[in-house]
SETOR-432856 format. One record per residue (C-alpha): residue in one letter; x, y, z. Coordinates in steps of 0.05 Angstrom, whole numbers. Layout:
# SETOR-432856
+-----+--------+--------+--------+
: res :   east :  north :     up :
+-----+--------+--------+--------+
:   A :      X :      Y :      Z :
...
+-----+--------+--------+--------+
//
This chain:
# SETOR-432856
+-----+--------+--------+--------+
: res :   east :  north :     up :
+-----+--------+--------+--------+
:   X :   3222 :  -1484 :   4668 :
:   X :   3241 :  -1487 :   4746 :
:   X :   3250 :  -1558 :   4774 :
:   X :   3194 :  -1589 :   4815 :
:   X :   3217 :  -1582 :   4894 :
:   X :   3185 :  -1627 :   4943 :
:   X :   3185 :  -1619 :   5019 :
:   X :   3168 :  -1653 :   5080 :
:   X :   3083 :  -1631 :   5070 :
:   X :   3094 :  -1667 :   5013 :
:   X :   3120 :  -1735 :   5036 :
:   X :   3089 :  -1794 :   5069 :
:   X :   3133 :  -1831 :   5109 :
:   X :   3079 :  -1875 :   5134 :
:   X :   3084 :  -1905 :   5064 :
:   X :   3146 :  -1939 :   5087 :
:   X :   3111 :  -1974 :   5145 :
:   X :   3110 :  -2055 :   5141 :
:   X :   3159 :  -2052 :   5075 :
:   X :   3236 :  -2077 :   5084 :
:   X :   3283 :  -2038 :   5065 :
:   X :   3352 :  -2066 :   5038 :
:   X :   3417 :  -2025 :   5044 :
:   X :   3469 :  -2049 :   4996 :
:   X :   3535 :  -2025 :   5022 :
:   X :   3550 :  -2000 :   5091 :
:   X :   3600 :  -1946 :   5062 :
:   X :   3598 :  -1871 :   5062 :
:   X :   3514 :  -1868 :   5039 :
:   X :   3507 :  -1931 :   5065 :
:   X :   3513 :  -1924 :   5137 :
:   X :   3488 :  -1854 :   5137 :
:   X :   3428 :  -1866 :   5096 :
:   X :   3414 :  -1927 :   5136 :
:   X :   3420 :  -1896 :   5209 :
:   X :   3372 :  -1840 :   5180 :
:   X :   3324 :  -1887 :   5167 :
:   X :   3327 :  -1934 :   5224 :
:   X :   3326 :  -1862 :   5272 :
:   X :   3257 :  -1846 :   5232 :
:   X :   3232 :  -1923 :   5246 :
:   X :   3233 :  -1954 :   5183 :
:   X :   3253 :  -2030 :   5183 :
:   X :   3326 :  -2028 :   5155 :
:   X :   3371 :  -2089 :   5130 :
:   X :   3440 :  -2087 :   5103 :
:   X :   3476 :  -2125 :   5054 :
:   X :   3549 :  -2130 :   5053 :
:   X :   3602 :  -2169 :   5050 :
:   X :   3621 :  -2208 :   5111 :
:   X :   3692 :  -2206 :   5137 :
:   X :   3696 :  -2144 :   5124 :
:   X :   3709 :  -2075 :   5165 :
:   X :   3631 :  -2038 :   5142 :
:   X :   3609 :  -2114 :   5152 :
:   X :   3621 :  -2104 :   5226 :
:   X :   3604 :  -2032 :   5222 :
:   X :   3537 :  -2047 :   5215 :
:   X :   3522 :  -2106 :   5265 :
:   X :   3559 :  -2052 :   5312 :
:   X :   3506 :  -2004 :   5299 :
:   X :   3456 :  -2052 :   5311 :
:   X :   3429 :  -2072 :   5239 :
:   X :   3412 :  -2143 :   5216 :
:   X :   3464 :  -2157 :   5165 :
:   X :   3466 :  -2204 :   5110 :
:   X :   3496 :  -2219 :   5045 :
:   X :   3473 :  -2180 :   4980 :
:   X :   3434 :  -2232 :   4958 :
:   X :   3393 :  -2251 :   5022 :
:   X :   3385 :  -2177 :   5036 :
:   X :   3355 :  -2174 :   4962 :
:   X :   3304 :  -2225 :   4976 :
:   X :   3276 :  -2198 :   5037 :
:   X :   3264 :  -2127 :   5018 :
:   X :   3209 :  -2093 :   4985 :
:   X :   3261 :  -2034 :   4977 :
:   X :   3324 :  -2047 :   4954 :
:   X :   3378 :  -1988 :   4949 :
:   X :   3452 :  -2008 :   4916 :
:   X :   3495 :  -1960 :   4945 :
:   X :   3562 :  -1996 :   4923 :
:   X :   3616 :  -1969 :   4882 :
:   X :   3593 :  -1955 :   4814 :
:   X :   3643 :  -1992 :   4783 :
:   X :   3627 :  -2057 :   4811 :
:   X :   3544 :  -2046 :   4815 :
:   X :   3534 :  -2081 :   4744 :
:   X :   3564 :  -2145 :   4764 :
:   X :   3543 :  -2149 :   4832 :
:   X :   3466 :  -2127 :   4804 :
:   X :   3464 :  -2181 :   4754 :
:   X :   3490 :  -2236 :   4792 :
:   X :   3462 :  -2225 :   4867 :
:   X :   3413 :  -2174 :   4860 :
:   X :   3374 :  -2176 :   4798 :
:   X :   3351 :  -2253 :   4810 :
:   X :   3326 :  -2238 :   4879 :
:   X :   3278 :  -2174 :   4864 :
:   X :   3206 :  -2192 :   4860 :
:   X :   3157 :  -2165 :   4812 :
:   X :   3132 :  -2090 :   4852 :
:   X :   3199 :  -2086 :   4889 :
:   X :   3229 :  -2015 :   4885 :
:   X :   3307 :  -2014 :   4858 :
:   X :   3340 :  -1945 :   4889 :
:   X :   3405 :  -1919 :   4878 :
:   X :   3442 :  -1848 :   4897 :
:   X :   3484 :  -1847 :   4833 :
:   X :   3454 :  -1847 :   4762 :
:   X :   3516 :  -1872 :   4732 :
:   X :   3500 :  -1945 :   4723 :
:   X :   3416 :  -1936 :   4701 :
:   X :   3440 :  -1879 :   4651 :
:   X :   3489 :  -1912 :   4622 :
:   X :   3447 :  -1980 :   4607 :
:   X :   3494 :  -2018 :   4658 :
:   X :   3435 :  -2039 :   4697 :
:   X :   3376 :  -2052 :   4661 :
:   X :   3323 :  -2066 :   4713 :
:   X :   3270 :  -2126 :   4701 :
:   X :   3199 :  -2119 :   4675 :
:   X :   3156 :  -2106 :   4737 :
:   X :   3210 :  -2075 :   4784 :
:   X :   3200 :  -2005 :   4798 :
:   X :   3266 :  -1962 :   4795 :
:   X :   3286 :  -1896 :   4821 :
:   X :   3344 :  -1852 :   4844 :
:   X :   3340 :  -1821 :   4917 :
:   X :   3412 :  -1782 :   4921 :
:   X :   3431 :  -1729 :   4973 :
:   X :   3479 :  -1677 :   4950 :
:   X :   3522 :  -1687 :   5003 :
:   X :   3569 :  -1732 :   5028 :
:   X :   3552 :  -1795 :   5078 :
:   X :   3577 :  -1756 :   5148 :
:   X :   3535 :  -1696 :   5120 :
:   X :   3479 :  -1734 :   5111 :
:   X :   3481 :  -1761 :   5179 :
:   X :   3495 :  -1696 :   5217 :
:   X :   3451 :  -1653 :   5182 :
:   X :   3393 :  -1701 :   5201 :
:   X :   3411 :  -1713 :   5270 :
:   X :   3414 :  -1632 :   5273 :
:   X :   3346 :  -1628 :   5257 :
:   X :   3351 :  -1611 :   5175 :
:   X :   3376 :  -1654 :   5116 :
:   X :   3417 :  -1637 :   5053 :
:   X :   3381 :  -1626 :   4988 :
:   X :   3370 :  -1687 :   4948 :
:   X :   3356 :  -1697 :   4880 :
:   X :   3300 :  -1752 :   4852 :
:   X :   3291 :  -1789 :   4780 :
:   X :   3242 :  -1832 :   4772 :
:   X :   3253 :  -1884 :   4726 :
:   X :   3217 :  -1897 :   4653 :
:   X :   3151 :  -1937 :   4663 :
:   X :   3153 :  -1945 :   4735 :
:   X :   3091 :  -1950 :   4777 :
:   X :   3049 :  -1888 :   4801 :
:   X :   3065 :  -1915 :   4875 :
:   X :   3141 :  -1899 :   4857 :
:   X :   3143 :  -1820 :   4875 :
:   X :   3107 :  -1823 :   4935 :
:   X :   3159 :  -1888 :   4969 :
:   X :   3219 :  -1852 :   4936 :
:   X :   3193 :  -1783 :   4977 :
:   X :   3185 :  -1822 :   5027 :
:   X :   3245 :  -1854 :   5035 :
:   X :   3275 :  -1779 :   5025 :
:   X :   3237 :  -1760 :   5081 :
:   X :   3263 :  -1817 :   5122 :
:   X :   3338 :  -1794 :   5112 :
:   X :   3325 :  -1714 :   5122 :
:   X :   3327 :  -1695 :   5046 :
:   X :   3252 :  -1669 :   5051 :
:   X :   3283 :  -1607 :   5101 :
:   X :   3336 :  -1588 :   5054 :
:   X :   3285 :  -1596 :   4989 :
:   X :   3282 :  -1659 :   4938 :
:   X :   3291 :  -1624 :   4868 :
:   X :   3266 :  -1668 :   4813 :
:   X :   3310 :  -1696 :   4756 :
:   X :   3333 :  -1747 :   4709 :
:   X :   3391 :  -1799 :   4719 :
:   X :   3424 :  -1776 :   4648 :
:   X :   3422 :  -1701 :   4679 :
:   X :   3443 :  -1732 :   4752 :
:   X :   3501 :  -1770 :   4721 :
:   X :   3533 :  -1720 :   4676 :
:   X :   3529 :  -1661 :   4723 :
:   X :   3566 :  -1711 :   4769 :
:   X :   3612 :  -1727 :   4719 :
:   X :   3629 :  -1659 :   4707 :
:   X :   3635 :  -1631 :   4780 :
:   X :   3686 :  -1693 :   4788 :
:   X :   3726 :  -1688 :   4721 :
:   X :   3736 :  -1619 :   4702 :
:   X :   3715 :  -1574 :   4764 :
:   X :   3754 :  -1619 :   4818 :
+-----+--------+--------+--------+
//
């Protein structure tokens, strides 16, 4: 059966209007995904850690920046784009207590919702938005014009609002001109997995 591929006729990215939209981690997705957004007007925050280098990254590039937890609370939309190896902790301390119930929890990397790491709240709606490409790919391809192809999962029991904000928020980024390709975050994750193990 071939995969469901949406592009930009098939995204709203009006849906976005008068919603926050949280940034967690002003790394290689981070910044990328968050210029993409703010160049396609959507109201973009960042969380990160002050005192640090991608802290003053992003108050260069102009972004209100906060810590992960006020971020959290202020956003409708909340992506974690952190290392996976540290998302669990961070998400059950900072993030999970701040998400309200209809919030949207992104993320670019399966790992963590496959694996039962995070285990999003009743009410929260959950999704993966994740470009196949790398942050300064991302950003060039979009400021160029196009986008990289992204893949989407929408997670189990999530609202019927869900697909159209998580197109959405690939159109905001570019992914909608290279084609979002549907998925799951088990499929996501272990293709990942095996691209970085065995084939690099």
């Amino acid at each position: 059966m071939s995969a469901q591929v949406y592009y930009d006729d098939d995204a709203d990215l009006s849906l976005l209007n008068g919603k926050t939209i949280a940034i967690l981690g002003y790394g290689n997705q981070g910044r990328a995904q968050a210029l993409n957004l703010k160049d396609s007007g959507c109201h973009v925050i960042v969380g990160q850690r002050e005192a640090s280098k991608n802290y003053d990254f992003a108050v260069a590039d102009g972004f209100e920046t906060l810590s992960l937890t006020q971020a959290s609370e202020q956003a409708e939309i909340v992506n974690i784009l952190l290392p996976d190896e540290v998302q669990a902790e961070i998400y059950s301390e900072q993030i999970r207590p701040c998400l309200a119930e209809g919030n949207l929890l992104l993320c670019s990397h399966g790992y963590n919702i496959h694996y039962k790491l995070i285990v999003p709240k009743e009410g929260i709606d959950y999704a993966m938005v994740a470009p196949k490409g790398v942050g300064h790919q991302v950003r060039s391809e979009f400021q160029r014009g196009g986008g990289v192809a992204t893949l989407m999962a929408i997670g189990e029991g999530s609202s019927p609002q869900t697909r159209g904000l998580c197109l959405a928020y690939a159109k905001g980024i570019g992914g909608t001109k290279g084609g979002v390709f549907e998925t799951t975050f088990g499929d996501e994750t272990e293709a990942d997995l095996f691209a970085e193990q065995v084939v690099l």
